[in-house]
Structure formats: structure tokens, C-alpha cells
C-alpha positions as CSV (number, residue, x, y, z in Angstrom):
1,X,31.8,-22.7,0.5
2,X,29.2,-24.8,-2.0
3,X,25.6,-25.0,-1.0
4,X,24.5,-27.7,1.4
5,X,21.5,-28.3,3.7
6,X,24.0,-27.8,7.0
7,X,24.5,-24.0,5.4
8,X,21.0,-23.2,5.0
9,X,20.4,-24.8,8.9
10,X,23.1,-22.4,9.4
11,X,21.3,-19.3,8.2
12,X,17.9,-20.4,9.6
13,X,19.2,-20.4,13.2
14,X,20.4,-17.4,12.6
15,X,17.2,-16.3,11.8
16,X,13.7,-15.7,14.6
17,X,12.3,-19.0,15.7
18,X,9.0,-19.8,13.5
19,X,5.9,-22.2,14.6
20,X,5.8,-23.3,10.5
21,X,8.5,-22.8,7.6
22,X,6.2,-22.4,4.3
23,X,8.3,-22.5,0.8
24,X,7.2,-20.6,-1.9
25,X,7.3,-23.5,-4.5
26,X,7.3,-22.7,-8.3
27,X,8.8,-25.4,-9.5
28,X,12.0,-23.4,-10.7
29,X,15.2,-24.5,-10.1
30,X,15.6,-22.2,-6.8
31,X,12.8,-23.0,-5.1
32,X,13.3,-27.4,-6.0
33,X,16.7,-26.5,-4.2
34,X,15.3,-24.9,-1.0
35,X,12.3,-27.3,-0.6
36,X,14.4,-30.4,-0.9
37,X,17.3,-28.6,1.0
38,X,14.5,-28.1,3.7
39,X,13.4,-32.0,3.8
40,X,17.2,-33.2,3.8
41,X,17.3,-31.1,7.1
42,X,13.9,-31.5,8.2
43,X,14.9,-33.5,11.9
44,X,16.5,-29.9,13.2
45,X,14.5,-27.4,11.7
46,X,12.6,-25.7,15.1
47,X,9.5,-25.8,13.4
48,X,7.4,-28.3,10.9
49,X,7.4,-27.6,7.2
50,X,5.1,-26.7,4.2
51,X,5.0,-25.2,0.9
52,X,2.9,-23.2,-1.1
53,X,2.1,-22.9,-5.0
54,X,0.4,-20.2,-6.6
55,X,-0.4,-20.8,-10.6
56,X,-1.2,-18.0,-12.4
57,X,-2.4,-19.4,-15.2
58,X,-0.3,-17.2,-17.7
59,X,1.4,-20.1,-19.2
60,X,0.1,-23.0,-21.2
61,X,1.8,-25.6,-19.5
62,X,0.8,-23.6,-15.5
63,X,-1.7,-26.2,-14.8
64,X,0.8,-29.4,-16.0
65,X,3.5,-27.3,-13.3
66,X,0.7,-27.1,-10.6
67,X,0.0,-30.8,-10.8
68,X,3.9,-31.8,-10.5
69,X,4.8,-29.6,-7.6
70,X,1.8,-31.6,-6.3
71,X,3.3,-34.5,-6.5
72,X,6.6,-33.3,-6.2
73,X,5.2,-32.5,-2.2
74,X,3.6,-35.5,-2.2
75,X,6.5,-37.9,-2.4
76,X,8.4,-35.8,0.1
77,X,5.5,-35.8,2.7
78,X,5.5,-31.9,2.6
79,X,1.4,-30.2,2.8
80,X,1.0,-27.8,-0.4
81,X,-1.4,-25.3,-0.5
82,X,-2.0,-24.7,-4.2
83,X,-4.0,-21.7,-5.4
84,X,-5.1,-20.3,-8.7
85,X,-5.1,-16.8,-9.1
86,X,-6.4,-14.3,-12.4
87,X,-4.2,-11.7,-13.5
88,X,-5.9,-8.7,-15.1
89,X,-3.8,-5.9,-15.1
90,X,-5.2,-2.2,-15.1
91,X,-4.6,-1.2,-18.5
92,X,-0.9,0.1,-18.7
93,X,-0.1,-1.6,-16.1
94,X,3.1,-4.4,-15.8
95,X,1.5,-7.8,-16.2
96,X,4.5,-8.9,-14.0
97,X,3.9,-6.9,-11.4
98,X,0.4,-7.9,-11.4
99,X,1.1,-10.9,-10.9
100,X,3.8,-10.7,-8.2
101,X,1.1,-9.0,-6.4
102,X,-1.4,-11.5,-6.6
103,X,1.1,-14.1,-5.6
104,X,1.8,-12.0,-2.6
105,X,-1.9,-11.4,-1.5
106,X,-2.3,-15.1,-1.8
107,X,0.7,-16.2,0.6
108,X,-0.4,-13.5,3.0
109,X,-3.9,-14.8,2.8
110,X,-3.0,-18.1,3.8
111,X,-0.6,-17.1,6.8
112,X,-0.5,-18.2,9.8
113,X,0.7,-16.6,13.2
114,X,4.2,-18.0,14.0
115,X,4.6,-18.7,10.0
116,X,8.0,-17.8,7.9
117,X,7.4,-17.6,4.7
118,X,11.0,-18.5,2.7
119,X,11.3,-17.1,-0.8
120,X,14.2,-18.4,-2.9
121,X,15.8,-15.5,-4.4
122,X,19.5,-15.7,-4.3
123,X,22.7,-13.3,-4.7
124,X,22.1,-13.1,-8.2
125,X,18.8,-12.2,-8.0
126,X,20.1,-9.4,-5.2
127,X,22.9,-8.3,-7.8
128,X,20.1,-8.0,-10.4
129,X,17.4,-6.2,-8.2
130,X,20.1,-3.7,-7.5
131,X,20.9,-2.7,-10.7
132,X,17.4,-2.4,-11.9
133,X,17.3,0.0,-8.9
134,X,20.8,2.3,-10.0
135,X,18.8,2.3,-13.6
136,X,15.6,3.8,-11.9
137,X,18.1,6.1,-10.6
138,X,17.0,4.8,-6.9
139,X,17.8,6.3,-3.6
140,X,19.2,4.0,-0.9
141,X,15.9,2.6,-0.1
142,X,15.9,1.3,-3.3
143,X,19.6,0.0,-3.1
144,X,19.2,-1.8,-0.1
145,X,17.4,-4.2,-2.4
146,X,15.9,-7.2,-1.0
147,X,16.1,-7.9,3.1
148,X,17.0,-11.3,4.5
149,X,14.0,-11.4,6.5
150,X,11.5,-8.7,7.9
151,X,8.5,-9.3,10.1
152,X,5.5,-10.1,7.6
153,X,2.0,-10.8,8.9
154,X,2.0,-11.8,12.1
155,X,5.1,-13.8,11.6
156,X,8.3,-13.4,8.9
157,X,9.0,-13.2,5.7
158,X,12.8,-14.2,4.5
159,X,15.1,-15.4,1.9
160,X,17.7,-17.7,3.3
161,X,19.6,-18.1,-0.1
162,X,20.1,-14.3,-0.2
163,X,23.8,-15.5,0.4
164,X,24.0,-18.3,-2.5
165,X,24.9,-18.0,-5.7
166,X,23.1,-19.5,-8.7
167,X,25.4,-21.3,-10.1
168,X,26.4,-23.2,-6.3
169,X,22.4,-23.6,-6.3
170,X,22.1,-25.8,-9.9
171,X,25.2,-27.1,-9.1
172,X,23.9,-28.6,-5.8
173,X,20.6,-29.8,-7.8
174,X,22.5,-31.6,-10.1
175,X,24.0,-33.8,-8.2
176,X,21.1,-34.3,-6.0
177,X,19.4,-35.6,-9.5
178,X,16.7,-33.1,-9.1
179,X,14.4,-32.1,-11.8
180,X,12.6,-28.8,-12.4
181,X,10.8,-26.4,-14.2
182,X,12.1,-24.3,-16.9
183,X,9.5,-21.0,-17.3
184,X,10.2,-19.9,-21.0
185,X,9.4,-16.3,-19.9
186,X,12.6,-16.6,-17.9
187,X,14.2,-16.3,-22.1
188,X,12.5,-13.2,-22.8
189,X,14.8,-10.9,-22.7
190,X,12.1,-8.0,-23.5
191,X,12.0,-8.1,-19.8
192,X,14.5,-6.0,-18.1
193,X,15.7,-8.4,-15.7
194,X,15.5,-10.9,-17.9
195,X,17.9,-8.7,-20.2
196,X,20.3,-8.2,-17.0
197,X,20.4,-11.9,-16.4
198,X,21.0,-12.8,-19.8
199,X,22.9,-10.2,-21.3
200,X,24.8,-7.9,-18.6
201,X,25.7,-10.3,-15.7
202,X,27.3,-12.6,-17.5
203,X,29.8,-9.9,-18.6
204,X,29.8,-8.0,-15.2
205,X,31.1,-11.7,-13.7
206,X,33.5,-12.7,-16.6
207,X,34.9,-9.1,-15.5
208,X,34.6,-9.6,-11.9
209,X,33.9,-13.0,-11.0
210,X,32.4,-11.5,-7.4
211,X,30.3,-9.3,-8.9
212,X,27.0,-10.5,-7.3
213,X,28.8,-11.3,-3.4
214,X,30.4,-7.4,-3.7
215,X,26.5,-5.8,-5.3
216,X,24.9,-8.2,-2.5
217,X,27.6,-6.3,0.0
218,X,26.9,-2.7,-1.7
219,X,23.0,-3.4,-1.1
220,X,23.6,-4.2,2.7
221,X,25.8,-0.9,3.6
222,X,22.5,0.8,1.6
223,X,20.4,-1.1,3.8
224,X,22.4,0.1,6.9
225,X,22.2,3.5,5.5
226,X,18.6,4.0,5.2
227,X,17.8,2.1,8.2
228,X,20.1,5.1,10.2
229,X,18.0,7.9,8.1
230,X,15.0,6.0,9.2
231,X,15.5,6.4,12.8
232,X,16.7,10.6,12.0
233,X,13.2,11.4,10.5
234,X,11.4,9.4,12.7
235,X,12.7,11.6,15.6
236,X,12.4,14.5,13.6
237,X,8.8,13.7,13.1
238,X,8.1,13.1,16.9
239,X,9.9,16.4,17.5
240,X,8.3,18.1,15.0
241,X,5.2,16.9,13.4
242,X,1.4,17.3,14.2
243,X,-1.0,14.3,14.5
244,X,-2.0,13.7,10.7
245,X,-0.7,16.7,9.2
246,X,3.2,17.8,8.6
247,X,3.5,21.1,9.6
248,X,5.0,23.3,7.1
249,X,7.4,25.2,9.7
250,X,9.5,21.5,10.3
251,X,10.6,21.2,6.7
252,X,11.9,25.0,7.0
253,X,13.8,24.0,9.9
254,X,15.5,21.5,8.4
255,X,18.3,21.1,6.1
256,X,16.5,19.8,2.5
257,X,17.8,16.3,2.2
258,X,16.6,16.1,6.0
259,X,13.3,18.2,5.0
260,X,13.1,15.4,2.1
261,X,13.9,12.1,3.7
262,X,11.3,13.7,6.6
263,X,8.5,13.9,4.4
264,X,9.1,10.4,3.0
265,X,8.6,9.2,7.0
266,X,5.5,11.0,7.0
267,X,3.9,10.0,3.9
268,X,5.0,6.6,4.6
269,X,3.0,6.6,8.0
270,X,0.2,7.6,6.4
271,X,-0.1,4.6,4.0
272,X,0.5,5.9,1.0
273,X,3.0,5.2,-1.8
274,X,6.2,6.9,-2.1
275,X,6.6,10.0,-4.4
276,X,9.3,10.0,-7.3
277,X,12.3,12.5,-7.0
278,X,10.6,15.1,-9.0
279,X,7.3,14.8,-6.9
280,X,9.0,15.0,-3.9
281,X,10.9,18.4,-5.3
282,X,7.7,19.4,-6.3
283,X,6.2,19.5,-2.7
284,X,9.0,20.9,-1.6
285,X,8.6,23.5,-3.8
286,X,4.8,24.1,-3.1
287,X,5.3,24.3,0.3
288,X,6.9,27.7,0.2
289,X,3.9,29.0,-2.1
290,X,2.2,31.7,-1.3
291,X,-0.5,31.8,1.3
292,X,-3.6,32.7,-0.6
293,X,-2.8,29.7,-2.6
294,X,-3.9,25.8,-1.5
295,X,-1.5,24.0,-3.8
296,X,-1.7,20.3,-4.8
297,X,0.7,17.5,-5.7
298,X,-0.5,14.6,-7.1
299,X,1.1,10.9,-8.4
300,X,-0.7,7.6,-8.5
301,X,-2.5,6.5,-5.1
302,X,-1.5,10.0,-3.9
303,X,-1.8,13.4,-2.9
304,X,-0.2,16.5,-0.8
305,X,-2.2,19.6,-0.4
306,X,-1.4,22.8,1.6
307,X,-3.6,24.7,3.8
308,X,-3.1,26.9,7.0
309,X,0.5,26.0,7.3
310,X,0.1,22.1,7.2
311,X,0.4,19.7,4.6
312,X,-1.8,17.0,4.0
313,X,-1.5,13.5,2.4
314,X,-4.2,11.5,1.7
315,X,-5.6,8.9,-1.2
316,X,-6.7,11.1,-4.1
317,X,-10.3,12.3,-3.5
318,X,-13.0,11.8,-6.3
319,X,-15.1,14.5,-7.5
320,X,-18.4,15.4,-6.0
321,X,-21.4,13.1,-6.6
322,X,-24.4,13.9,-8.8
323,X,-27.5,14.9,-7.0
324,X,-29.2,11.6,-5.2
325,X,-32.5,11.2,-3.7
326,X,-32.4,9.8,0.1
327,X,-34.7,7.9,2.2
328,X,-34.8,7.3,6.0
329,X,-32.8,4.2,6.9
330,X,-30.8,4.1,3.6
331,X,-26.7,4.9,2.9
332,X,-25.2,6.0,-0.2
333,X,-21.9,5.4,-0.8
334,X,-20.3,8.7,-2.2
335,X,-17.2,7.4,-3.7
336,X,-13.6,6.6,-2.4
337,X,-12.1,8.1,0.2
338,X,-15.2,10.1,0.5
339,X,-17.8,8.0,3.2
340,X,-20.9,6.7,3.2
341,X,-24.0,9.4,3.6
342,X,-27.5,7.9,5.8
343,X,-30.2,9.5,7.4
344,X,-31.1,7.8,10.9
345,X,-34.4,7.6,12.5
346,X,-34.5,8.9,16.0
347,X,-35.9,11.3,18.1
348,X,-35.1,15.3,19.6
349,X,-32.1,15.2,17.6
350,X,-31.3,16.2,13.6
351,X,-33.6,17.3,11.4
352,X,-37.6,17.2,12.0
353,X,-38.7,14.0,10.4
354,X,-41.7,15.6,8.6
355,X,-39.0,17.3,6.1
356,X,-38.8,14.0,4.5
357,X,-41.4,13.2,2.0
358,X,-42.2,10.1,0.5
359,X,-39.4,10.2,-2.4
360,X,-36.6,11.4,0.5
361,X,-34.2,13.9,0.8
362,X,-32.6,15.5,-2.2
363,X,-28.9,15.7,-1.3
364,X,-26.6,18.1,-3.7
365,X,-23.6,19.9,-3.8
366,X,-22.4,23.3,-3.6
367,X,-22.8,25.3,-6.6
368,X,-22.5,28.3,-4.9
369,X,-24.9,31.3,-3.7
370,X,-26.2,28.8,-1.1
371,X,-27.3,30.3,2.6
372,X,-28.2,29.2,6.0
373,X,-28.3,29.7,9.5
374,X,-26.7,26.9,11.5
375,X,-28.8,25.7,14.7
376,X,-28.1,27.9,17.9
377,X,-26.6,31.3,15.8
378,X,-28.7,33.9,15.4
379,X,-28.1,35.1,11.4
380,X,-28.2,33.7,8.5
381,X,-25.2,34.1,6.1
382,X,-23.9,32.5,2.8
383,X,-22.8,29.1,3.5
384,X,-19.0,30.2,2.0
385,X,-18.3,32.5,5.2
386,X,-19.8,29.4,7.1
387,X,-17.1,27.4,6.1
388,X,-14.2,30.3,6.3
389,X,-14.8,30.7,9.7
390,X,-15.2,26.9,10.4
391,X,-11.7,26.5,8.8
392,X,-13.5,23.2,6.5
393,X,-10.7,22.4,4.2
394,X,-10.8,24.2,0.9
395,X,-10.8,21.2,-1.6
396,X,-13.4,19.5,0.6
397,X,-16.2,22.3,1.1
398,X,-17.1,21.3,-2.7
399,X,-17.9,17.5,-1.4
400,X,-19.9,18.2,1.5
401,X,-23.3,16.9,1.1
402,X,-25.7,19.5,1.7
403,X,-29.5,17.9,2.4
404,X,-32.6,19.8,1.0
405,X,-36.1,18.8,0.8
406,X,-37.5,19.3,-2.1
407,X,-37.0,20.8,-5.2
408,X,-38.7,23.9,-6.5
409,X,-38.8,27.8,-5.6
410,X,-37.8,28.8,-2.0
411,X,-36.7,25.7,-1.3
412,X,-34.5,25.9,2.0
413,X,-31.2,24.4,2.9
414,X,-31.7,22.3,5.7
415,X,-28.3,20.4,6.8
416,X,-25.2,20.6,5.8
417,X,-23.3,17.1,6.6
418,X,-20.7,16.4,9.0
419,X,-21.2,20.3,10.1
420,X,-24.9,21.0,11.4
421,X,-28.1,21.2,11.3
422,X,-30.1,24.3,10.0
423,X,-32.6,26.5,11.5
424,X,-35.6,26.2,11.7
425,X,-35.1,23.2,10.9
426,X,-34.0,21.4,13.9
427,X,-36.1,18.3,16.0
428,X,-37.3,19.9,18.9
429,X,-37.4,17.7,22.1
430,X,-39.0,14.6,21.5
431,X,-40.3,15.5,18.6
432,X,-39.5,12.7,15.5
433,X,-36.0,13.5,13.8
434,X,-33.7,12.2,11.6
435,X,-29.9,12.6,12.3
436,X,-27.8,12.3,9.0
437,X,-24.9,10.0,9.5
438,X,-21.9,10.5,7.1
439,X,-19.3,7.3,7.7
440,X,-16.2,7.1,7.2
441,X,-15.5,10.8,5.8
442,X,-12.4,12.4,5.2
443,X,-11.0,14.8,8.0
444,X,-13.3,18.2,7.3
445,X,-10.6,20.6,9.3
């Protein structure tokens, strides 16, 4: 059945209600289509209509394009919110995929409650995505390619031409006598989709003229697939997982790909990235290590560590900071992931006041050797058996900020953050203290 406005009504009421339909407007070919598509059927759509142009000024001609979807909207009485945006990729890093984020950060930065945001991607572009996927060597998450629509910020995020092909799509903007936008990075076939689109799917559909409605099909049932192995590890997590850590007795009671497809659920929930194949085999592996050992796995954005039968994800920790000098009132940030370290005036509480001299507290870090005895025990011992018998995670008890007061011979330890206070060291009642405030620190046990 060829494209029409009636068909894309069609596959909007199929979809949730929305307060606003916002097209993501490039000035391509697919996304003239769905914008004027939109207008020709403006009188039924449930809600009102807008669009939404992000230039990111990688092309010579990106501010000439900016200007004409400007006026393109204007003549069709449709708002446009047009944003610049500055890619600067991290060095290595895909300058598309930059970009594609910034785009994204920019559409969710201007939504709305009630908004659906409608991308133009098509069947080809779904036949495409899945391939790059089976190259990666993707699981089914991957497969299942790109969904029709999926809540997004407070509202939905969807792509009602998932169903159309491109050729039914220029076909429709031809007759229409619609212009558009040719992006010459859509030649470069140095890009991998690019290469696909211009190289391999041509031959795939002079093969098998369905090719992209059969792929579209193959990246549903994949869809369907990991949506069922969702739902098994997210009841094998509330059956057998533990708050913020993953017990290492669940994976052992597992079968592997369920042990595998569970920690996926788990490191997913924490807000992580997902691990590759080999990483994930590789905590697997680590798991089972022996228990005098507190392995790690890392990968970008990411790490598992192993301690006392649990595992632990979390964003990759920085090392400790260099000694710092700190003053009543004041915070020092101590790097991501790690907090914020202050000292707080107040009174019967913390550390006596008088401690501080006029240059502050010297916080350092363990080196080693160091000794104490915390406030209300009655020996001192090295601060390492402190922390055994506190349980303070192993990879954390070199980050702990430990406060002294001043440099030179004899000098005392006098609190070790997030822990306690030392004796005698401690504000007696209502006598002038300061309590040291470590914000937003990682989990210590």
C-alpha cells in the first residue's frame, strides 16, 4: 500500500494520545515527507503540531539548511525550535555519534510533558540498523533494532514510518513537488551505514525485493524475545538479588545464559552501560575467584568488583587525591564518583574546633602504618584492622580522607571520614566542634 497521510493517521492512532506532535526536521527527504504528511492531516491529529531543527554546524551549507527549514515551517504555519549545537568529540571517539547525542540532549531539553517526539526513520533504515547489529555480532537486544515508540521524557518518543519504505517515501515526495535537502555525508561510503545503503542493500533487494519488510519482521520477533528475557531476570532479580549489590550465590543458581542475561538486568538498573560479550564472560569468570581475592572488571563508564560474596557495579572511581589543606566552612570536591569533603561549624559534636589552625586541616590519604582509636573504644590499633573489622570496602579504604592537623613529628590522626571521630579528639558537650561532612560519597560497606 503507497504512503499517504490517511496511513500515517492510521499508525498515529494506533499509537498513545500526545498533548504536542514535535517532528524532528532535518531537511532530508524523510523528515520533508513526515512534516508535510503531518500538515496534510493536521484537522485529525489529537494533538497540535511542531517541529524541531538541530544544526550541528558540521557542514558548510548547515546554517543555509537551518534558515530554509525556517521557512519551510513558516509557510506551513508549523512553530520550529531551531538550535545550534558544537560537536567535540572525546578524542577517539565517533564524530557521528557525538553528534546523534547532542541532537538527542537537545530534543530532550526542549520537551514537554504530553510531547511525542516523531523521528523519520523508515524500514530501510530498520533493515540497515539490523545489520550493523548482526556485524557487531549483537545479541537480541541489539536485533530488536529500533522501537516504534517507547515512553521518552515525560511523554513518547516514536517513529511512525518504521513501516514505510524509502522508496514509497520519495516516491510520495515527488509527486507532492516537495523539495529537500541532500546531506553529501549521506555519499560517504567510509561510513558503515552509508556503505550498507549504498553498496549492500541494493543487492540484498535486487535478491529479495522484501528484504527490508522481512529484516523489519526479524527485528520485531528479536524485540519480542528480549522483551520475554526482560521480564525472566527481572523476577530473578527480585527473587534473588540484594538492594545495590548482586549477590554472588544467584548467578550460581542459575543456568549461565540466565546468570548472564541476569547480570545485564542488574547492571542496567544501576545506570550503567552494558558490558560487551567478553566483559560479561569475564565477570562471570571472576565471580568464582577465589576468596582472598577482590577482583575487578572494567570497560568504559564501568566497573564490577567482588567482595564478601557480592558484586558491585558502579562508575569507575578515580584515584585518591593529593593532600589538600581545609578550612572551616569550605568543600573540596574529591573527584568523580568520589563526594565532596567539608568541615561544618557547630557545637558538642565532631572534632574540637581548636584542632584547626589558621591554614586548616590537612586532609591525606592512607599510606599505610597509620593508627587510632575511634571515639567510645578503649584501644588504639592500626587503622587497617579498623577497617577489617568495619567491613569498609577494599578498593575504597585507600580514598577515605583521613583529617590531621598539622604536619610535623607526633602528629595525631584525628578523623577518619565517613567513619568517626578519634580520641581524644572528640567535642565535648557544648564545647565548639567541627563535624566533617563528606557529600555525596560512594557506599563505604
Amino acid at each position: 500500500m503507497p504512503f499517504s497521510p490517511a496511513k500515517l493517521l492510521e499508525t498515529l492512532r494506533r499509537l498513545p494520545r500526545a498533548r504536542r506532535y514535535r517532528v524532528a526536521l532535518s531537511g532530508g527527504v524523510d523528515s520533508s515527507v513526515l512534516l508535510h504528511a503531518l500538515v496534510a492531516a493536521r484537522a485529525e491529529l489529537p494533538g497540535g503540531l511542531a517541529a524541531i531543527h538541530v544544526n550541528h554546524n558540521l557542514q558548510p551549507d548547515a546554517e543555509a539548511w537551518a534558515r530554509r527549514c525556517e521557512a519551510e515551517c513558516a509557510r506551513l504555519d508549523v512553530p520550529l525550535e531551531a538550535l545550534g549545537v558544537l560537536v567535540d568529540p572525546a578524542p577517539g571517539a565517533s564524530l557521528e555519534a557525538a553528534a546523534r547525542d547532542l541532537r538527542y540532549e537537545s530534543f530532550a531539553d526542549t520537551a514537554q510533558a504530553g510531547d511525542m517526539l516523531l523521528l523519520a526513520q523508515h524500514a530501510d533504515d530498520q533493515m540497515e540498523t539490523f545489520l550493523l547489529q548482526a556485524l557487531r555480532g549483537a545479541g537480541v537486544r541489539g536485533l530488536s533494532a529500533m522501537p516504534e515508540c517507547v515512553e521518552w521524557q515525560g511523554g513518547y518518543l516514536a517513529r511512525p514510518l518504521l513501516r514505510e519504505q524509502r522508496g514509497d517515501l520519495v516516491a510520495w515526495a515527488r509527486v507532492q513537488g516537495l523539495t529537500w535537502i541532500e546531506d553529501p555525508s549521506n555519499a560517504d561510503t567510509e561510513l558503515d551505514r552509508n556503505y550498507l545503503r549504498h553498496e549492500v542493500v541494493p543487492r540484498l533487494k535486487a535478491r529479495w525485493p522484501a528484504a527490508a519488510e522481512t529484516l523489519s519482521r526479524a527485528a520485531a520477533h528479536c524485540a519480542e524475545a528480549e522483551a520475554a528475557l526482560s521480564a525472566l531476570a527481572a523476577e530473578d532479580w527480585a527473587r534473588l538479588g540484594s538492594g545495590l549489590t548482586l549477590p554472588v550465590s544467584a548467578l550460581e543458581q542459575l543456568s549461565e545464559a540466565r546468570a548472564r542475561q541476569l547480570l545485564r538486568h542488574w547492571i542496567g538498573l544501576r545506570g550503567l552501560p552494558l558490558p560487551s560479550t567478553h566483559k560479561l564472560a569475564e565477570i562471570m569468570s571472576q565471580a568464582g575467584a577465589g576468596e582472598d581475592r577482590n577482583p575487578c572488571v572494567d570497560w568504559p563508564g564501568a566497573e564490577v568488583r567482588r567482595y564478601g560474596g557480592q558484586l558491585y557495579a558502579q562508575l569507575p572511581l578515580p584515584p585518591a587525591p593529593a593532600e589538600f589543606r581545609l578550612r572551616p566552612g569550605e568543600f573540596e570536591e574529591l573527584g568523580e564518583g568520589l563526594g565532596a569533603l567539608g568541615l561544618v561549624p557547630t557545637a558538642g559534636e565532631g572534632i574540637r574546633a581548636a584542632l584547626c589552625g589558621p591554614e586548616g586541616l590537612r586532609v591525606a590519604f592512607r599510606e599505610g602504618g597509620e593508627s587510632c582509636r575511634p571515639a567510645g573504644r578503649a584501644h588504639g590499633r592500626p587503622l587497617k584492622k579498623w577497617l577489617q573489622e568495619m567491613h569498609v570496602l577494599p578498593w575504597l579504604r585507600g580514598r577515605l580522607p583521613l583529617i590531621y592537623s598539622n604536619e610535623g613529628p607526633g602528629e595525631e590522626l584525628l578523623a577518619v571520614a565517613g567513619l568517626f571521630a578519634c580520641e581524644p579528639h572528640v567535642a565535648g558537650p557544648g564545647e565548639a566542634g567541627l563535624r566533617i561532612e563528606w557529600r555525596d560519597h560512594p557506599p563505604l560497606y
